[in-house]
TORKOL-4160 file (C-alpha; in steps of 0.2 Angstrom, whole numbers, padded with zeros to 4 digits, m for minus):
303
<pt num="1" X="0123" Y="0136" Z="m0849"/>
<pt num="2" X="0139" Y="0140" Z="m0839"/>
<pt num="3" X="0154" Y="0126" Z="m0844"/>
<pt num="4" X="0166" Y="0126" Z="m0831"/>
<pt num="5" X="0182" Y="0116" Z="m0827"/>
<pt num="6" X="0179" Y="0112" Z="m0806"/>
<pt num="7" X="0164" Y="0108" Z="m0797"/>
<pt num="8" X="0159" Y="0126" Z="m0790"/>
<pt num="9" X="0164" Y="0134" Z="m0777"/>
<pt num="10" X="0156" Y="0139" Z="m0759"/>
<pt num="11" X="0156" Y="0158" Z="m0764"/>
<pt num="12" X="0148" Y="0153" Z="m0780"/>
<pt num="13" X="0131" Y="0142" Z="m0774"/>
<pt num="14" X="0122" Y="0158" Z="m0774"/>
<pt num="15" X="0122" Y="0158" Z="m0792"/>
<pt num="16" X="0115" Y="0141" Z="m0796"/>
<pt num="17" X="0097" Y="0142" Z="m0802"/>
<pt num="18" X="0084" Y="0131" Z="m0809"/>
<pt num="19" X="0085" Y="0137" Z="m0828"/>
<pt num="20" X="0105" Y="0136" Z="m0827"/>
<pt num="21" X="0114" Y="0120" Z="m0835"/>
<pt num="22" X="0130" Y="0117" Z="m0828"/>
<pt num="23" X="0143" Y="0108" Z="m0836"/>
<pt num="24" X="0160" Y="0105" Z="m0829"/>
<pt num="25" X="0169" Y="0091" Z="m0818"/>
<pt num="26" X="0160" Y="0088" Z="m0802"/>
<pt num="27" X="0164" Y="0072" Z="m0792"/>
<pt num="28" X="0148" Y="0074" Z="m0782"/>
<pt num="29" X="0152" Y="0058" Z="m0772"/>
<pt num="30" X="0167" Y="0067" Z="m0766"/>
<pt num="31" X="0159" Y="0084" Z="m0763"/>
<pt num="32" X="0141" Y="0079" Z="m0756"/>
<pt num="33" X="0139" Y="0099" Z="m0752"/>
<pt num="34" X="0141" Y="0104" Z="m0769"/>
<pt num="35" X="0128" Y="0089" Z="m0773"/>
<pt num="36" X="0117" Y="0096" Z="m0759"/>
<pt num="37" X="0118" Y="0115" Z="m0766"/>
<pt num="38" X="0114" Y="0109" Z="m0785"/>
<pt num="39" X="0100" Y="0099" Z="m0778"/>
<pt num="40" X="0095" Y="0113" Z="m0768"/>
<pt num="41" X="0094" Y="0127" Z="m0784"/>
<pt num="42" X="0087" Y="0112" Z="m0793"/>
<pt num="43" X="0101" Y="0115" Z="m0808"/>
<pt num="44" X="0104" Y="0105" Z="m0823"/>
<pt num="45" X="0122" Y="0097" Z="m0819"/>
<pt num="46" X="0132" Y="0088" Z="m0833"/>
<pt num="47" X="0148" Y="0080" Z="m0827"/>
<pt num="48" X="0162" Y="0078" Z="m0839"/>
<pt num="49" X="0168" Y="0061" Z="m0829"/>
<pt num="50" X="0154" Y="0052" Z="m0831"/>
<pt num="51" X="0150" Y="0054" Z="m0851"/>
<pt num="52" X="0150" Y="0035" Z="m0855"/>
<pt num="53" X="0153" Y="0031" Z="m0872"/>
<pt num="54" X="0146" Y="0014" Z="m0874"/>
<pt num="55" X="0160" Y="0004" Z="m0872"/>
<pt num="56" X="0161" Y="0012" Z="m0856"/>
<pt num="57" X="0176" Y="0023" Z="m0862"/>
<pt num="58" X="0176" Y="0042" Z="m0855"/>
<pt num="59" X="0178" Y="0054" Z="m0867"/>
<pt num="60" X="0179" Y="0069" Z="m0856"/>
<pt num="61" X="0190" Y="0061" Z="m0843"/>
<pt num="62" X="0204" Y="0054" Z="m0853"/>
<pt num="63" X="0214" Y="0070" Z="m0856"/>
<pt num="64" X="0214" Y="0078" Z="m0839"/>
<pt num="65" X="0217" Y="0059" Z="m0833"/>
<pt num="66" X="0234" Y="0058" Z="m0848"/>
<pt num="67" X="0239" Y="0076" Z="m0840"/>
<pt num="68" X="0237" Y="0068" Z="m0823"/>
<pt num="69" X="0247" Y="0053" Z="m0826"/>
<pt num="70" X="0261" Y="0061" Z="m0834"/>
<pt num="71" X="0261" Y="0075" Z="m0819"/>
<pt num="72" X="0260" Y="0060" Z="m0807"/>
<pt num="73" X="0278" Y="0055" Z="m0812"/>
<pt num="74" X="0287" Y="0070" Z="m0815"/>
<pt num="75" X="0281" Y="0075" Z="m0797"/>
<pt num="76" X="0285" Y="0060" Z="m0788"/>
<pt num="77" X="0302" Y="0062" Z="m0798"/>
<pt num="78" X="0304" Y="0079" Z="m0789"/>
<pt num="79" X="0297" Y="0075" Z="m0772"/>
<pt num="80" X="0311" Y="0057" Z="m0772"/>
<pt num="81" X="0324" Y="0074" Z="m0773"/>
<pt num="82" X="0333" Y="0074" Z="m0755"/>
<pt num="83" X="0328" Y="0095" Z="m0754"/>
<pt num="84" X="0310" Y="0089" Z="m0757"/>
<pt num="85" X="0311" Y="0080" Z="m0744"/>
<pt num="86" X="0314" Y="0062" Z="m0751"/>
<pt num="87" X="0324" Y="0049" Z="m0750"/>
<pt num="88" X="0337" Y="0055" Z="m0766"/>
<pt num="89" X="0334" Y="0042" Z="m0778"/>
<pt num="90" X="0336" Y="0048" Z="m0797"/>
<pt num="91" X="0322" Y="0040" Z="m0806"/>
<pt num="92" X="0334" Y="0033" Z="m0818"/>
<pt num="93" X="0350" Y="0026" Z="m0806"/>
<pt num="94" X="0365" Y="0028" Z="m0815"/>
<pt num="95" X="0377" Y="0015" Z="m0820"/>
<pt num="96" X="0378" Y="0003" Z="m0807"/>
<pt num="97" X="0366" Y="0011" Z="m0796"/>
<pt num="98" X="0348" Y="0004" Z="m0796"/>
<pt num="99" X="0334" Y="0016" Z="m0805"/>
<pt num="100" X="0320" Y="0022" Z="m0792"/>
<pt num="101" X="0306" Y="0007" Z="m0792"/>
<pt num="102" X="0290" Y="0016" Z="m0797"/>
<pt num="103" X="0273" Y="0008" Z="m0792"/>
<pt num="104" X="0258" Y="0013" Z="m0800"/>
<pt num="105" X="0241" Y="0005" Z="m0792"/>
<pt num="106" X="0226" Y="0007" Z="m0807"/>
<pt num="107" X="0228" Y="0004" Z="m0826"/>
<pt num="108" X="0217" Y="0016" Z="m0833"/>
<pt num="109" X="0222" Y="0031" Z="m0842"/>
<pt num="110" X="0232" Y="0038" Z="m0827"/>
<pt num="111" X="0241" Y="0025" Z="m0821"/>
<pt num="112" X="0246" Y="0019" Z="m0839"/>
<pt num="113" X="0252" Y="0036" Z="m0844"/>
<pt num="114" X="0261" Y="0039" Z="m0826"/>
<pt num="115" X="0269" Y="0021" Z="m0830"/>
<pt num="116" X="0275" Y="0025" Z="m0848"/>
<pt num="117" X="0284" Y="0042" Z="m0842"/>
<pt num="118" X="0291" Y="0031" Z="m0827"/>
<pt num="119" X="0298" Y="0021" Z="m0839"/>
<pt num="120" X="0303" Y="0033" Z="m0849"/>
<pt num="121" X="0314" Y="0041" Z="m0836"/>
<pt num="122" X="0321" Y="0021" Z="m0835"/>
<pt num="123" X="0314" Y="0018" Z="m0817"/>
<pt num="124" X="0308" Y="0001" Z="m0814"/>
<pt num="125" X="0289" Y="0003" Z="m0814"/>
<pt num="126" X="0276" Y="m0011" Z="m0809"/>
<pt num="127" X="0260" Y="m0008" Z="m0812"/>
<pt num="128" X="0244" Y="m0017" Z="m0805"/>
<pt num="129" X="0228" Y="m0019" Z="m0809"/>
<pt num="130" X="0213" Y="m0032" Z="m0808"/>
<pt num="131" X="0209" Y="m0031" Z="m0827"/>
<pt num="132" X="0218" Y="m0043" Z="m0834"/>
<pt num="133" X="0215" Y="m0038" Z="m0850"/>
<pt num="134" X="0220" Y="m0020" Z="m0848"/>
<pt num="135" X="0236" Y="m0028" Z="m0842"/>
<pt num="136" X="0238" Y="m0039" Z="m0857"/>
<pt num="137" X="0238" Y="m0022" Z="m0868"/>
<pt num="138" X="0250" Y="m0013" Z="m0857"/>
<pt num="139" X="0263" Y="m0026" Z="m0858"/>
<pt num="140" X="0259" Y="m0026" Z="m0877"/>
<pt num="141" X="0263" Y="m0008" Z="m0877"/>
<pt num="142" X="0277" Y="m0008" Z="m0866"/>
<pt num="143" X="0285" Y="m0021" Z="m0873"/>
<pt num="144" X="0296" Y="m0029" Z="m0857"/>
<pt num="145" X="0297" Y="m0010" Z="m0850"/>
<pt num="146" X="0285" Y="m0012" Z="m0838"/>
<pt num="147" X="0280" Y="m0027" Z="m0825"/>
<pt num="148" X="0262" Y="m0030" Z="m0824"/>
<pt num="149" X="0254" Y="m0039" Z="m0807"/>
<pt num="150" X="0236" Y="m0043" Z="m0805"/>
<pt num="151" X="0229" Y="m0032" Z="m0792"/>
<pt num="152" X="0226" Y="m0038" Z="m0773"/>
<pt num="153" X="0230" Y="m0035" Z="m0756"/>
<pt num="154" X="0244" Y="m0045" Z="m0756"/>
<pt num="155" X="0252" Y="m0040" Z="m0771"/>
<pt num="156" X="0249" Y="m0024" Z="m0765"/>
<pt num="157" X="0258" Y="m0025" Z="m0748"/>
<pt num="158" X="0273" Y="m0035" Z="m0754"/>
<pt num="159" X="0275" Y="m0021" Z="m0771"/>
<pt num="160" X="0272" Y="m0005" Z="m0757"/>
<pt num="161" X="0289" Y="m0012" Z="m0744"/>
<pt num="162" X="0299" Y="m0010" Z="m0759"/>
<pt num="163" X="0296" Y="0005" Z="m0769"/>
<pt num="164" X="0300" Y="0022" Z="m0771"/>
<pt num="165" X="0287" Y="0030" Z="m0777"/>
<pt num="166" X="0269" Y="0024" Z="m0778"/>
<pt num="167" X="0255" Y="0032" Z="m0787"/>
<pt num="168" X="0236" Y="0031" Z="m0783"/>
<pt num="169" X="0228" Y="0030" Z="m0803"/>
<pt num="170" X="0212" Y="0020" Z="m0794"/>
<pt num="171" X="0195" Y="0026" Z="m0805"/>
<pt num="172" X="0176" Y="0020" Z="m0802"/>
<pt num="173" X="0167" Y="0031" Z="m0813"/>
<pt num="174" X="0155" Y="0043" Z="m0803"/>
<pt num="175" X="0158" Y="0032" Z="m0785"/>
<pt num="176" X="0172" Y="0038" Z="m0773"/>
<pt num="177" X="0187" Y="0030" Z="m0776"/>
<pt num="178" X="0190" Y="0016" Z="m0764"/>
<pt num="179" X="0205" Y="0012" Z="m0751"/>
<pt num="180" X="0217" Y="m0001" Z="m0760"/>
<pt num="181" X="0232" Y="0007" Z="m0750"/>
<pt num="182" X="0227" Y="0006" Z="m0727"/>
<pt num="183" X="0236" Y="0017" Z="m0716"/>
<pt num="184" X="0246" Y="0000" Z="m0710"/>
<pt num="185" X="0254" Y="0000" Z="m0727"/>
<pt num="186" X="0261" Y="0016" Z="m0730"/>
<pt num="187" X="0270" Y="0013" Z="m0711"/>
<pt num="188" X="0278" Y="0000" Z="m0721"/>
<pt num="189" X="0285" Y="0010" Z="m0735"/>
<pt num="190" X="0304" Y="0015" Z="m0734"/>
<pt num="191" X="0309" Y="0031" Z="m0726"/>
<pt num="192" X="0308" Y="0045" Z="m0738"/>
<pt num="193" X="0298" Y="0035" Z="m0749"/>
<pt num="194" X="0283" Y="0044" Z="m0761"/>
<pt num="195" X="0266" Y="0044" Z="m0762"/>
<pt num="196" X="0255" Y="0055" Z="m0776"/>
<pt num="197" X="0238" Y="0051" Z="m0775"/>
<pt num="198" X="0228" Y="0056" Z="m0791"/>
<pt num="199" X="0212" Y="0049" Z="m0787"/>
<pt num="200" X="0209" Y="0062" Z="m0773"/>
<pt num="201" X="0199" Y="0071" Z="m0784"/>
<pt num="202" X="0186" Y="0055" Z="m0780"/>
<pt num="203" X="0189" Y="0056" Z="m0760"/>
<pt num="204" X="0208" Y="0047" Z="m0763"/>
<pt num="205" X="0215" Y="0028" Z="m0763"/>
<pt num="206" X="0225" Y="0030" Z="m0752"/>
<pt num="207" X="0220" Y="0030" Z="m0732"/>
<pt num="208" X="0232" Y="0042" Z="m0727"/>
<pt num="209" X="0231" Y="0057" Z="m0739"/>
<pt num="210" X="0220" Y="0072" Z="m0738"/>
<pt num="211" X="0218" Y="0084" Z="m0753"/>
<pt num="212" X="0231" Y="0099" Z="m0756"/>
<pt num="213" X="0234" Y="0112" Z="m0766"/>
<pt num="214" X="0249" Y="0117" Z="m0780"/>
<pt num="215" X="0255" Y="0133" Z="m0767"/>
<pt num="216" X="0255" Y="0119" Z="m0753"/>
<pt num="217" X="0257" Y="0102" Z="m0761"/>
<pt num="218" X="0264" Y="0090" Z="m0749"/>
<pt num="219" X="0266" Y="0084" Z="m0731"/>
<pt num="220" X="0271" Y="0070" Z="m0723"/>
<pt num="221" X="0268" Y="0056" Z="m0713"/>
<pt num="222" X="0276" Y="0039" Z="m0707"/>
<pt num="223" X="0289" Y="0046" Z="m0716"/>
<pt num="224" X="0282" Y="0046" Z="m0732"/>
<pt num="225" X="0282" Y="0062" Z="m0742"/>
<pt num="226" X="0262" Y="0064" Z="m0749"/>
<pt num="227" X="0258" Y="0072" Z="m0764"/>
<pt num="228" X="0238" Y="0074" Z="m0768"/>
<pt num="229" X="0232" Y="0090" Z="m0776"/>
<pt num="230" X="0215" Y="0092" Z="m0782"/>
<pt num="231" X="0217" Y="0098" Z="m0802"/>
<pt num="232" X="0234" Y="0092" Z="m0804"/>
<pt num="233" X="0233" Y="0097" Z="m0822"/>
<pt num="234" X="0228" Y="0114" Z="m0818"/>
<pt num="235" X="0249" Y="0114" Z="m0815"/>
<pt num="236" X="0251" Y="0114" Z="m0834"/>
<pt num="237" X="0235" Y="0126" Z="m0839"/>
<pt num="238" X="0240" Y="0129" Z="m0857"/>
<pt num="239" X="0242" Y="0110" Z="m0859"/>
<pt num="240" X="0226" Y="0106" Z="m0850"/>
<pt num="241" X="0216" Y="0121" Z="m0858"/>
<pt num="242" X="0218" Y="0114" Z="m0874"/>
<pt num="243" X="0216" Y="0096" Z="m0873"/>
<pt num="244" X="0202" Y="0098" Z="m0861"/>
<pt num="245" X="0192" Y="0111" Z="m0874"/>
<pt num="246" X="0196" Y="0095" Z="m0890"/>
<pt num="247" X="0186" Y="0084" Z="m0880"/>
<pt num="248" X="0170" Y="0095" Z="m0872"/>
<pt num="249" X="0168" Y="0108" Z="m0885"/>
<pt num="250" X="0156" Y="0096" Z="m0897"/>
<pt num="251" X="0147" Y="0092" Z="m0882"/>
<pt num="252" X="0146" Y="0109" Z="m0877"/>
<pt num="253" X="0140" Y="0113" Z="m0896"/>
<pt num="254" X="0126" Y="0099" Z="m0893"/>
<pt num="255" X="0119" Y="0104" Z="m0877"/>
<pt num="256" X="0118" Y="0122" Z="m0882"/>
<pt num="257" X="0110" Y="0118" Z="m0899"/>
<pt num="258" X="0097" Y="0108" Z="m0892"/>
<pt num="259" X="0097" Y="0109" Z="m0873"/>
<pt num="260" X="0100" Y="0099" Z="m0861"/>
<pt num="261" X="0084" Y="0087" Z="m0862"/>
<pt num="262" X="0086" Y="0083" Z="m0879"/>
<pt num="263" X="0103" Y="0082" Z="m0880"/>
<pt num="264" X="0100" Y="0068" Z="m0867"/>
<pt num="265" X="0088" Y="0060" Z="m0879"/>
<pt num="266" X="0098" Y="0062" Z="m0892"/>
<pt num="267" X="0115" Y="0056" Z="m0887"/>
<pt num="268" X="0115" Y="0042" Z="m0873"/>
<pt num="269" X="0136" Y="0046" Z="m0865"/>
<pt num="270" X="0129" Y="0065" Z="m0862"/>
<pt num="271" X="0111" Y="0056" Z="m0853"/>
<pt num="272" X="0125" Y="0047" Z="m0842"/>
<pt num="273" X="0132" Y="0062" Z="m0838"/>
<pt num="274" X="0118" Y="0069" Z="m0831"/>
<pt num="275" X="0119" Y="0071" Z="m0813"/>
<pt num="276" X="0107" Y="0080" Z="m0805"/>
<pt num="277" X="0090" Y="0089" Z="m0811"/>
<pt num="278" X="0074" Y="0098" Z="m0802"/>
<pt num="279" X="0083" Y="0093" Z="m0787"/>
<pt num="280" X="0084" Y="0074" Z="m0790"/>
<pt num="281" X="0100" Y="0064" Z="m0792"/>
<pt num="282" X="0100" Y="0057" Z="m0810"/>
<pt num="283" X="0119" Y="0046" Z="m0807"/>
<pt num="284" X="0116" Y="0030" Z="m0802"/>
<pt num="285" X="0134" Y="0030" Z="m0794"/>
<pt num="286" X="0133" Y="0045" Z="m0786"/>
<pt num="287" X="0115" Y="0042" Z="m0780"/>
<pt num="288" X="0123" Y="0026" Z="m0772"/>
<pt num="289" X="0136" Y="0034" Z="m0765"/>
<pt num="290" X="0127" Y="0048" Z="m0756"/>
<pt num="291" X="0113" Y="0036" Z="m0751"/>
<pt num="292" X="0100" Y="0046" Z="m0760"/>
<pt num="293" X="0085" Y="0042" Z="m0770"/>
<pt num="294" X="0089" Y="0039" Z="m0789"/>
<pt num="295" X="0080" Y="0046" Z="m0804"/>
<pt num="296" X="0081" Y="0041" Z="m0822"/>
<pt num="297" X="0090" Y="0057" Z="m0830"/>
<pt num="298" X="0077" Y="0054" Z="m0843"/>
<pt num="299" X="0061" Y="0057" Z="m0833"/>
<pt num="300" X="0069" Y="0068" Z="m0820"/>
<pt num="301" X="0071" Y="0081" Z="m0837"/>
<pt num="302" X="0053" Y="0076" Z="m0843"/>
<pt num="303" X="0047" Y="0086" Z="m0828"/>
């Protein structure tokens, strides 16, 4: 068994075999080669994003998506710097200057965490989901800190003319993450203005970004400062190493103890995070996604 962090790289397919069990992130609906290349070697692949707990919970997501969220502030807050290239606007205003207006699209683990340090830093944040419910607990939580709009186009497009920074925290576990956020919008967005766009690690919610890195990690267009690294937690490795190891290391103890198949049988979230096997693609999202035949993990590791 290898246990990686990131899906492998081009230089490292050569070393994928049938009698190897990989376990790692691997976002196969956004990187069909690597899909391809494990289905090629006809590897065992677990992804860590798409253990389901039965609640439908992620347990091998959430950190890395709490380090994302956090980051996704503090960056946006560095980008909105005039030297960075934004529009100036301290997070917090000052007395008798407005705070920055913060815009987080997605209530999951990433946006909620990038609300709470928006809030934090005293910007005004609104945050947007179609969860009603997940948007009932957040203004629990928050307590009057944080505005929370039920998620559609329109509420999208009027929150997008007005902020300062927005930030892409849109999830479907194992699919590519869709386009809530067109090209048109963005035009509309004020001079200066920031975009970070967490979910490109799933393709991106937002039409107009493409995936950077932390030596190169913006550009911009429209006038809108872009901020999407792949790995954004790989910013804060100590943090990430740590909070990442508490969730996967029993999962790594259970796979190891009884191998892959029967750690499938055995626990159900790992048998979801089966993604490919002898070739076959044993995720029903990621099958979807990449238009390819779907297996039952369960009788792809049978044969």
């Amino acid at each position: 068994m290898v246990v990686k962090v990131k899906e492998p790289k081009a230089e490292e397919f050569a070393f994928l075999r049938p009698d190897l069990t990989l376990f790692t992130y691997l976002h196969l609906s956004a990187y069909p080669q690597v899909a391809a290349s494990l289905q090629k070697a006809k590897t065992t692949s677990i992804a860590y994003e798409t253990v389901q707990m039965a609640d439908g919970s992620l347990p091998l997501l959430a950190p890395m998506s709490e380090i994302a969220g956090r980051l996704a502030t503090q960056a946006g807050a560095r980008f909105l710097e005039r030297p960075q290239g934004g529009r100036g606007v301290l997070m917090g205003g000052a007395p008798g200057v407005k705070p920055a207006k913060v815009v987080v699209i997605g209530a999951g683990n990433v946006g909620y965490n990038a609300a709470w340090i928006a809030a934090g830093m005293q910007a005004e944040v609104v945050i947007l989901d179609k969860n009603l419910d997940r948007l009932r607990y957040i203004e629990q939580i928050c307590i009057g800190r944080t505005t929370t709009l039920a998620s559609n186009r329109g509420a999208i497009e009027r929150s997008l003319v007005e902020a300062d920074l927005v930030i892409g925290a849109v999830l479907i576990a194992g699919a590519k993450a869709p386009i809530v956020v067109s090209e048109d919008m963005v035009k509309t967005m004020k001079p200066g203005s920031v975009i970070v766009d967490v979910a490109v690690d799933q393709g991106g919610c937002i039409e107009t970004t493409h995936e950077t890195t932390h030596t190169d990690p913006v550009y911009t267009k429209h006038g809108v400062v872009h901020y999407a690294v792949g790995n954004m937690p790989g910013a804060v490795p100590n943090t990430s190493t740590y909070a990442l190891t508490n969730a996967t290391l029993p999962y790594q103890i259970e796979i190891a103890r009884y191998g892959a198949r029967d750690a499938a049988i055995r626990n159900n979230a790992i048998r979801l995070g089966v993604n490919t096997v002898g070739g076959a693609i044993t995720s029903e999202a990621v099958a979807s996604e990449l238009q390819a035949k779907y297996v039952d993990a369960l009788v792809a590791l049978q044969g």
